[in-house]
Every structure is written in C-alpha cells, then in structure tokens.
VEXTI-471348 format. One record per atom (N, C-alpha, C): residue in three letters; x, y, z. Coordinates in pm, whole numbers, plus 50000, padded with zeros to 5 digits. Atoms other than C-alpha are relative to their C-alpha. Layout:
ALAXYZ
...
//
This chain:
UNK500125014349980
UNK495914512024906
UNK498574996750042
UNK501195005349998
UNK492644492524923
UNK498775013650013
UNK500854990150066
UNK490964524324771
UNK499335012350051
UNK500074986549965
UNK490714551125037
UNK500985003950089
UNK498434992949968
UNK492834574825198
UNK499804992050150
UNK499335010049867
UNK492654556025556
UNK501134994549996
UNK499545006850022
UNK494344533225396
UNK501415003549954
UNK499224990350093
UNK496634556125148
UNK501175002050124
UNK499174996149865
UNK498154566825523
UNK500844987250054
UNK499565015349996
UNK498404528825552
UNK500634997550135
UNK499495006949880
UNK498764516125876
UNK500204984349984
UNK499705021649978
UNK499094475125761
UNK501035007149906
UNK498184999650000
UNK502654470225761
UNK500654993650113
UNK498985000749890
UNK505414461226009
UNK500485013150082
UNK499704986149887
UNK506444486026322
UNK500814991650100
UNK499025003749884
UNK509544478726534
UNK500635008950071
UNK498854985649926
UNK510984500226829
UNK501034997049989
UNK499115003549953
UNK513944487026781
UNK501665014250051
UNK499464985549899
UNK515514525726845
UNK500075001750120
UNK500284994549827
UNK513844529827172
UNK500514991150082
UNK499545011449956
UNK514534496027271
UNK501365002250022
UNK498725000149950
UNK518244498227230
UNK500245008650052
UNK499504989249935
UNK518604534427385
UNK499614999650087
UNK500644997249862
UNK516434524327690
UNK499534986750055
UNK500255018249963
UNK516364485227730
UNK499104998750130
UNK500854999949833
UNK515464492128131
UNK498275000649996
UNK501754996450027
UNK511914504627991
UNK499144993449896
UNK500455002050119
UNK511374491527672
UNK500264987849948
UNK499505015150057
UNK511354456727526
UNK499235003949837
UNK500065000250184
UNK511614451127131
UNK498864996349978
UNK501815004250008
UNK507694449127007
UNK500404999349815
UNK500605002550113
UNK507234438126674
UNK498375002349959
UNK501584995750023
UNK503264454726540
UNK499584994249868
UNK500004999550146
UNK502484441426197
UNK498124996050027
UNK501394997350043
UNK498664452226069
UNK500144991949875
UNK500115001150133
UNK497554433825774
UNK498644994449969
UNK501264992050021
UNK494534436525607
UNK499494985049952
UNK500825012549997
UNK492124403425573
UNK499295000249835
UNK500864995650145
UNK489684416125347
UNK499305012850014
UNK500964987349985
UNK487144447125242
UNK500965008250098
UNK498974988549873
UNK487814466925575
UNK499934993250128
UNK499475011549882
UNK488934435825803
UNK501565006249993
UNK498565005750002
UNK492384437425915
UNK500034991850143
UNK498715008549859
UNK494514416426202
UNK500885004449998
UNK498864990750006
UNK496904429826391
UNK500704988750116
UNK499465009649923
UNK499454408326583
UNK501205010750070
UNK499184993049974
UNK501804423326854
UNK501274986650112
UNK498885009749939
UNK505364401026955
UNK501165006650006
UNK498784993349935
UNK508114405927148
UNK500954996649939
UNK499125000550094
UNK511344406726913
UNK500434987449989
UNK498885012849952
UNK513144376827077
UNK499124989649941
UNK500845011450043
UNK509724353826986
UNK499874998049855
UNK500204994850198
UNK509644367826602
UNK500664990749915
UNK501255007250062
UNK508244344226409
UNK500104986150042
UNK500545017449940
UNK508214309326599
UNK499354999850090
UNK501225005349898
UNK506384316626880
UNK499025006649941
UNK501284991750000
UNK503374333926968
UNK500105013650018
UNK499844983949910
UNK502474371026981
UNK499265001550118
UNK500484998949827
UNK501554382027320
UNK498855005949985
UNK501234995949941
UNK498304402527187
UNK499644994449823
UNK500835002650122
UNK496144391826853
UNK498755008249979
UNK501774993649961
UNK493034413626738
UNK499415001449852
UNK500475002050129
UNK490784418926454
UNK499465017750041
UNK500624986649960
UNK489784453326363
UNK499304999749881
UNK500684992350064
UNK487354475526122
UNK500325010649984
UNK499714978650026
UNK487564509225991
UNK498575006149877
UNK500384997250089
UNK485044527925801
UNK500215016949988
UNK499884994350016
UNK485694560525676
UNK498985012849980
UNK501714990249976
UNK483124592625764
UNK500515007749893
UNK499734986050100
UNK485024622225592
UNK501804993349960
UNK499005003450083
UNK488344624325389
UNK501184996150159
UNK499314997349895
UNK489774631025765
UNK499794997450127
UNK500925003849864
UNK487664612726011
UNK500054984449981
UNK500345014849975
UNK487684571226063
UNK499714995450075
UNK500195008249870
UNK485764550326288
UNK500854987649949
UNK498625008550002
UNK488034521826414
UNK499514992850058
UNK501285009449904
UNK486074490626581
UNK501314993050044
UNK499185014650015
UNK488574465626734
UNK499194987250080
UNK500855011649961
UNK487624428726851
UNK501094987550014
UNK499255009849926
UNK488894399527026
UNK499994988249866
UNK499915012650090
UNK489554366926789
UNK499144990449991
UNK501525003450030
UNK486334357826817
UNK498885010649952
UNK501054989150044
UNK484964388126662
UNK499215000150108
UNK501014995549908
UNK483544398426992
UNK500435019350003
UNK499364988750004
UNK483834439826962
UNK500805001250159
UNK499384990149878
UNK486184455027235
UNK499955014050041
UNK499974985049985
UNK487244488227195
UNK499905008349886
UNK500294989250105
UNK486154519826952
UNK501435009450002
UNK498724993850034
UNK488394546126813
UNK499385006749866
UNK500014994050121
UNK487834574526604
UNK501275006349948
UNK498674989450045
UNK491034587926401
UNK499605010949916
UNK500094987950050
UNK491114617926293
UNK501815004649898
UNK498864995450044
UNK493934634226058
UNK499865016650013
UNK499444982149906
UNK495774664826211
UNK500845008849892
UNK498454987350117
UNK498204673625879
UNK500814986750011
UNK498925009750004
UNK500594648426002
UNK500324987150063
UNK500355012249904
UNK499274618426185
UNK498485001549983
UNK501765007349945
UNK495674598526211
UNK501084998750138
UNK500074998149857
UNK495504607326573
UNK498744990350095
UNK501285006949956
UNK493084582126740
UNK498965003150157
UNK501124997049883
UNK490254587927044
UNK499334988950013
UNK501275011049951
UNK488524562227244
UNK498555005150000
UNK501294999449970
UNK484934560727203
UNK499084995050105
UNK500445008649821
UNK482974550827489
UNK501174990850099
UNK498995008149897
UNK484394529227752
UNK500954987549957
UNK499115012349983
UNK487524500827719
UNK500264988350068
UNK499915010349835
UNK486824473627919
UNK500604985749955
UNK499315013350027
UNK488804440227818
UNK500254986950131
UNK499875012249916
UNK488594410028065
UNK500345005350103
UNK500224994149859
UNK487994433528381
UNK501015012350005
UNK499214989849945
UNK490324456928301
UNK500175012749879
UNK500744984850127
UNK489584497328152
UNK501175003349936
UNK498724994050106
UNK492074504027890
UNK499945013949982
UNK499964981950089
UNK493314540227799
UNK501124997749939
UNK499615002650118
UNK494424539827456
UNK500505010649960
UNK499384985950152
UNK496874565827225
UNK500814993649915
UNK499305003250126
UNK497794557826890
UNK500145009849897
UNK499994988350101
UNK498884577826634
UNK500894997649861
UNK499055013850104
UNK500744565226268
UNK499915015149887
UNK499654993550170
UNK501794579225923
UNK500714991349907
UNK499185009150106
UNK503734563725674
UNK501174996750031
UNK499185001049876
UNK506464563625897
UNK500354997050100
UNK499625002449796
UNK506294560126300
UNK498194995550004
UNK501595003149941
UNK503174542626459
UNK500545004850132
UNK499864996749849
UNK503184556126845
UNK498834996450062
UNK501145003949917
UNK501154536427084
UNK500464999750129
UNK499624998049858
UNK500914540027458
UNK498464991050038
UNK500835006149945
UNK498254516527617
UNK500364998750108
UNK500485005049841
UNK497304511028010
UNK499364996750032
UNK500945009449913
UNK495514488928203
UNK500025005650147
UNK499854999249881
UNK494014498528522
UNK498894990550037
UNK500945012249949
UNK492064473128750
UNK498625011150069
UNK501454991149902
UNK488564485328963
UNK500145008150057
UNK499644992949874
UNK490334497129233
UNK500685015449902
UNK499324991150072
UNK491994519728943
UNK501635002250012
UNK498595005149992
UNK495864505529003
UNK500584998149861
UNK499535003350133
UNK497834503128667
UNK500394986650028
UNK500235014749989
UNK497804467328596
UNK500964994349874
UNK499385002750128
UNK499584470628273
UNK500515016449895
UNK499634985350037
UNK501594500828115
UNK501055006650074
UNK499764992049848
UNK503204529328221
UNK499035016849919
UNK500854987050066
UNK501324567728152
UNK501325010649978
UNK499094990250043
UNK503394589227956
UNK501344996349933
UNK499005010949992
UNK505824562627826
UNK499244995949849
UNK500335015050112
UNK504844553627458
UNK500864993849961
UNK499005005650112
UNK506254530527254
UNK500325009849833
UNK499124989750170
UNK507754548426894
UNK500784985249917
UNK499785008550125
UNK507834522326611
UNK500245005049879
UNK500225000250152
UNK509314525626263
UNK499524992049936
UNK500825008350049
UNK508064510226027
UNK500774992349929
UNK499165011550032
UNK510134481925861
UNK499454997049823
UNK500295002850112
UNK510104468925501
UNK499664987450016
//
C-alpha cells in the first residue's frame, strides 16, 4: 500500500480492544485507533473511547510522518494538529512486528511521555505514560498495554 513496505505492514486502518476490554473492564476502557493516511507520507491518527464512536470527539488527534531508511528501519515523526513536531520514533522490523523506539526526549504540554508500540497486519499494541517533573505517572499505567485488533 502507498508503495513501500512500511506501509505493505500497514498500520492505517481501524484497532479496537474490544477483547481486553471485555475480559478486564476494571483496567481497560474500549479505545477505538484508526490511522489513515492524508497524503505522500502524511497520515492522522485519531484515538476514541468506544461509547463516543463516531459522534463525539476523540480524546487524542495527531498527525504523523514516516520515511523509510532500509527495507527494515522507519523514522516516525509525530505532531500536534498544528503540525508542531512532538515525538520521534524509529520502527524497526523484528520478523514479526515494526517494533517502535523513542528518539530523543517526549515532552507534550509539560509532561515526558514513554512510548511502546508495536503492529502487524493484525494486533497494534500500545502502552503510553505520562509522568509529570516531579516524575509521578500522570497518565498510564507501566506494564499494562493496550492489545488492539484490527477491525474491517
């Protein structure tokens, strides 16, 4: 899809826990992920909580980049909805997942993100945390991802 293998792996699509969600409600609320691709190597990625799906709002909006180094290497730019950059991300492919790595620091409106994502044609798995200055989790939990299929 849109002419290299980044893409081929295809992360724009739809991703719902709705598995984890029902086997663990206490922890997990229903996330709706859907990537989809703008233009060139723009995409938007919108993330909403099941119950809001599709009349409200999603709770996070972002714009990303990707350009591709080797058959098995992608830098990954993302950026606030004003195209202001945020956070980096190189993926790498392991055999059976683009595995992603923060590049330098995460800092979003005062607070340092640590980022794991990981996708196939199949399952996206993301785990994000927020900690504040003091270094308090502010948002998250560590060790706790989410596990999305991917939806038609």
């Amino acid at each position: 899809m849109h002419g290299d293998l980044f893409m081929n792996f295809n992360i724009i699509g739809q991703y719902l826990n709705q598995k984890q969600a029902f086997s663990n409600p206490a922890f997990y609320a229903m996330i709706r992920v859907i990537y989809k691709h703008i233009e060139g190597n723009k995409l938007q990625s919108e993330n909403w909580y099941e119950y809001l799906y599709p009349t409200g709002e999603p709770y996070k909006k972002e714009y990303h980049t990707y350009n591709q180094i080797t058959s098995t290497e992608v830098n990954f730019q993302s950026y606030n909805m004003d195209w202001e950059p945020t956070c980096r991300f190189k993926f790498i492919w392991d055999g059976s997942f683009w595995v992603s790595s923060r590049v330098g620091e995460c800092v979003v409106k005062g607070v340092r993100i640590e980022s794991i994502a990981k996708f196939n044609d199949e399952v996206y798995i993301s785990e994000d945390t927020g900690y504040d200055k003091q270094g308090n989790i502010v948002f998250g939990r560590v060790g706790m991802p989410f596990i999305f299929d991917r939806i038609p």
